[in-house]
N, C-alpha and C positions, 0 to 999 in steps of 0.2 A: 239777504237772508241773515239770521240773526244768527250769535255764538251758540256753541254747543253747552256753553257754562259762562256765567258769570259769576265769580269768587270776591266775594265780599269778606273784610279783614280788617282787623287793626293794625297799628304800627308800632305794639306793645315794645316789642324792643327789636335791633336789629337782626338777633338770633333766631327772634319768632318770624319778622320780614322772610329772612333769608330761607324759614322752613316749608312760607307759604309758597313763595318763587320757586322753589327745588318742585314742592306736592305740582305747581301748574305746568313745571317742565314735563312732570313725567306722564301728565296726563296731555299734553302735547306731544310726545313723542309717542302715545298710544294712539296719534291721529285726531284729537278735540280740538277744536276749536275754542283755545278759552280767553274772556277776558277780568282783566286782575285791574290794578288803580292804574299802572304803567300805561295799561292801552285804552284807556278813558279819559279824555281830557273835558273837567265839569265845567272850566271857562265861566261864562256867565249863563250859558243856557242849559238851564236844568229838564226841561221838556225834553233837550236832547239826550240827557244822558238817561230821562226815564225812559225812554223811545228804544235805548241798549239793551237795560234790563229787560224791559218787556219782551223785546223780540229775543231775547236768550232762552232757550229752550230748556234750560235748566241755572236755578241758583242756590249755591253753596253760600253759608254763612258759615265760616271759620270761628268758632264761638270758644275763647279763654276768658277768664275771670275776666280780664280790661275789654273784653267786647263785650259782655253783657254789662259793665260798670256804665263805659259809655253811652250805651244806647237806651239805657231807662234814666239817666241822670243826665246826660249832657246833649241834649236833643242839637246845639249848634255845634257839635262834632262833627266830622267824617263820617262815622260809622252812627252817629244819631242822623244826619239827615239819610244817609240810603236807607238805614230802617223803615225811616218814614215813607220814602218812596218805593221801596219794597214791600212794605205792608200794603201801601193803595195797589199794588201793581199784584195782589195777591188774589184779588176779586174775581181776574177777567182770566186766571189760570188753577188750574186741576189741584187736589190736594197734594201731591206729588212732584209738583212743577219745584217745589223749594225744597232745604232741606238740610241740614246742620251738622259740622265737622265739628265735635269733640276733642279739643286737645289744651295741656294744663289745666281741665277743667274737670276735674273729679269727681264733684257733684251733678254732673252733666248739667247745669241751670243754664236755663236759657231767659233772652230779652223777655220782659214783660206782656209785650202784646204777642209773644208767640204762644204762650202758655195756653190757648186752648186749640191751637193749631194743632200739637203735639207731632210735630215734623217727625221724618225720619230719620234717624242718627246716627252716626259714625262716629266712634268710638278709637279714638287716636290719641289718646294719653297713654302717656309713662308709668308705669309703675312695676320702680325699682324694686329689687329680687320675686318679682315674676318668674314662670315660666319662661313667657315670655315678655325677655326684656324689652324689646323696642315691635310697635306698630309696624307692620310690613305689604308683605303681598298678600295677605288676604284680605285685608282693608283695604288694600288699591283695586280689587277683582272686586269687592263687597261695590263700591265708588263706581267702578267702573261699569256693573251691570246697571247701578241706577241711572246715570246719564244715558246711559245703550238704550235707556227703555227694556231692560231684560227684569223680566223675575227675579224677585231676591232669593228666593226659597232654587238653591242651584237643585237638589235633588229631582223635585217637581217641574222643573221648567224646562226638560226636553221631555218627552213622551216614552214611557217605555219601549214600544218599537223603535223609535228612531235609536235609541240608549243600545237594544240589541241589533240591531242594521249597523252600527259603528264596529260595535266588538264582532262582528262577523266579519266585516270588511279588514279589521286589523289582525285578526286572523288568516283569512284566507292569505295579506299581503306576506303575513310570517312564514305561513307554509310557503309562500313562491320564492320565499330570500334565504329559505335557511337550508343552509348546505345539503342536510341530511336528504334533502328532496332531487336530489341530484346526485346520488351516487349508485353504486352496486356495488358487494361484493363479490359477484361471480366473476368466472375467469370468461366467461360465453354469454350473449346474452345482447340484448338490442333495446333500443331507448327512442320515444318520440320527447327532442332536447328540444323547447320553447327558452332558446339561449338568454333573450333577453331579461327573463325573472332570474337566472341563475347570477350566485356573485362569481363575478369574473366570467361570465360567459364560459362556463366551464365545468365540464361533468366528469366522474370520476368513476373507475370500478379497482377490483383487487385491491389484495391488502399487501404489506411489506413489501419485500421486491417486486412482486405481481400487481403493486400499485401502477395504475396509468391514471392522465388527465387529458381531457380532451378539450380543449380551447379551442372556440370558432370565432367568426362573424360572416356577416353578407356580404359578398362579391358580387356575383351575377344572378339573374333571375335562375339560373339549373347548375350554383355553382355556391360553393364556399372555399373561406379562408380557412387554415387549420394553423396552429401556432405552436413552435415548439416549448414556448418558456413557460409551461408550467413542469413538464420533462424533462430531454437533453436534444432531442431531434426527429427528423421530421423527414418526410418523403414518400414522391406519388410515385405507385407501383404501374410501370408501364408493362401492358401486355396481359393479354387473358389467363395464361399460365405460367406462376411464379411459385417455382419450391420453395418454402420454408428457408431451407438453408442458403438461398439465394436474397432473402428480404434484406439483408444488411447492405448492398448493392446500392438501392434503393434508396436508402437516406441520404438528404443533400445538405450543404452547409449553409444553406439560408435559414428565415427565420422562420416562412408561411411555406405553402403548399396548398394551391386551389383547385382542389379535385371537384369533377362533378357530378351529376347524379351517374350512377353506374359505375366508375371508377372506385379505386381502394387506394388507403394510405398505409403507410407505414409507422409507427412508432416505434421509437425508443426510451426506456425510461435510464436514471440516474443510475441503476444497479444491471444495465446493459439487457437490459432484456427485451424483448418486440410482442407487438401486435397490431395485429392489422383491423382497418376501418373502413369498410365498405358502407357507402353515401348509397342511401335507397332512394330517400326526395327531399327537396329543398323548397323553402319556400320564403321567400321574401317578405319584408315590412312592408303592408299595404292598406296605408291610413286613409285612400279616398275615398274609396266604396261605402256604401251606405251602412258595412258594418266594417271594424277595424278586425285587420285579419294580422296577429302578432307572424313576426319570424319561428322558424324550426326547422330543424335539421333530422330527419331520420334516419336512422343509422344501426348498423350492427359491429360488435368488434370482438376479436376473441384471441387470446393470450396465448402466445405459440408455445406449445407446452416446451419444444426441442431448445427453445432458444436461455 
């Protein structure tokens, strides 16, 4: 299988060398396949190295003043003979197969025999007090759609639905990340929590001292973890009938508490104050079934007014 790119160049000077080898790193490190003079050895058989070009799926002509000087006056050059065998080799391939990097070259002029080609151009020259000063990432994304085979025109080349199928999907993701989606400020009040979209696995109600957080994850299939460290402390109310002024009892010096469905918890926040969390149903991560069923925990909790 041939290169994704073959990059034809001069060896104008070392500065230019060194700017073409930097352009093929980075379009190798975008995953291309590319090749440059270093990985072509012309040897004596020239069949073969037209055999390269051809089977390369796309070619770059890096065209400065000394590559177009070259290639129309000094036909037993470097860059005069691949002309040569890049123009026969332009026959048996699409108009679009080739295609010309602009840089030092202001006038944009291109080799002789390309002039009724009229390739497609990238435009990578300098010019001082610009905007912008130096060619960048848009001329690499420009570069980079033409080897992809992608549309140049970026606006036209995804489809409006697909355009609004994205921004809905990055939306719906915001609504599930952003905190606001996961609080209350009631002091009463009950939540079906789908832990995993929340950050930190963790839901919030009340304000000021009457602030609590409720940190989970999965334990058992009819059971959860509860976690003090968004609070101060934590603990499972044992027993059907617990007063109020009895809940502080209840708090242990661990860090979780795995109450299950039907049982209640106890919290504490930073400014001493409790409330309790009665586990309604649990439901675990169950990614095998033919549809992916997220975790949740539902729950009631409500802020001891006495305490």
């Amino acid at each position: 299988m041939g290169a994704d790119l073959f990059i034809s160049y001069t060896w104008t000077s070392e500065g230019h060398r060194e700017w073409v080898r930097l352009l093929a790193a980075q379009l190798k490190a975008l995953g291309f396949d590319i090749l440059i003079d270093a990985d072509v050895d012309y040897g004596n058989d020239l069949n073969g190295f037209m055999r390269r070009v051809d089977d390369s799926k796309r070619v770059l002509l890096v065209v400065d003043q000394n590559y177009v000087a070259r290639a129309d006056n000094m036909p037993e050059s470097g860059v005069g003979k691949e002309n040569r065998w890049i123009a026969e080799a332009c026959a048996d391939h699409d108009t679009v197969w080739l295609s010309v990097l602009f840089v030092d070259n202001h006038s944009c002029s291109l080799p002789a025999w390309l002039g009724d080609r009229m390739p497609k151009g990238f435009d990578f020259n300098h010019t001082p007090g610009s905007l912008q000063e130096f060619p960048g990432a848009e001329q690499i994304e420009d570069l980079w759609r033409w080897i992809a085979y992608l549309p140049a025109n970026r606006d036209s080349a995804t489809p409006i639905a697909t355009l609004r199928e994205r921004a809905t999907r990055l939306e719906q993701h915001d609504l599930r990340s952003n905190p606001a989606q996961w609080r209350s400020p009631d002091l009463v009040g009950e939540a079906h929590f789908a832990y995993d979209d929340a950050p930190q696995k963790t839901f919030c109600w009340g304000v000021g001292a009457s602030e609590f957080a409720l940190q989970v994850s999965g334990c058992s299939y009819n059971s959860m973890y509860i976690y003090k460290d968004p609070i101060k402390a934590v603990g499972l109310i044992r027993g059907e009938s617990v007063d109020d002024v009895d809940l502080a009892q209840h708090l242990t010096p661990g860090r979780t508490v795995a109450p299950q469905v039907g049982q209640s918890v106890v919290l504490m926040n930073a400014h001493g104050r409790l409330a309790v969390v009665d586990i309604l149903d649990v439901q675990r991560e169950d990614p095998g079934g033919s549809q992916y069923v997220p975790p949740f925990v539902d729950f009631r909790w409500r802020v001891v007014e006495s305490s």
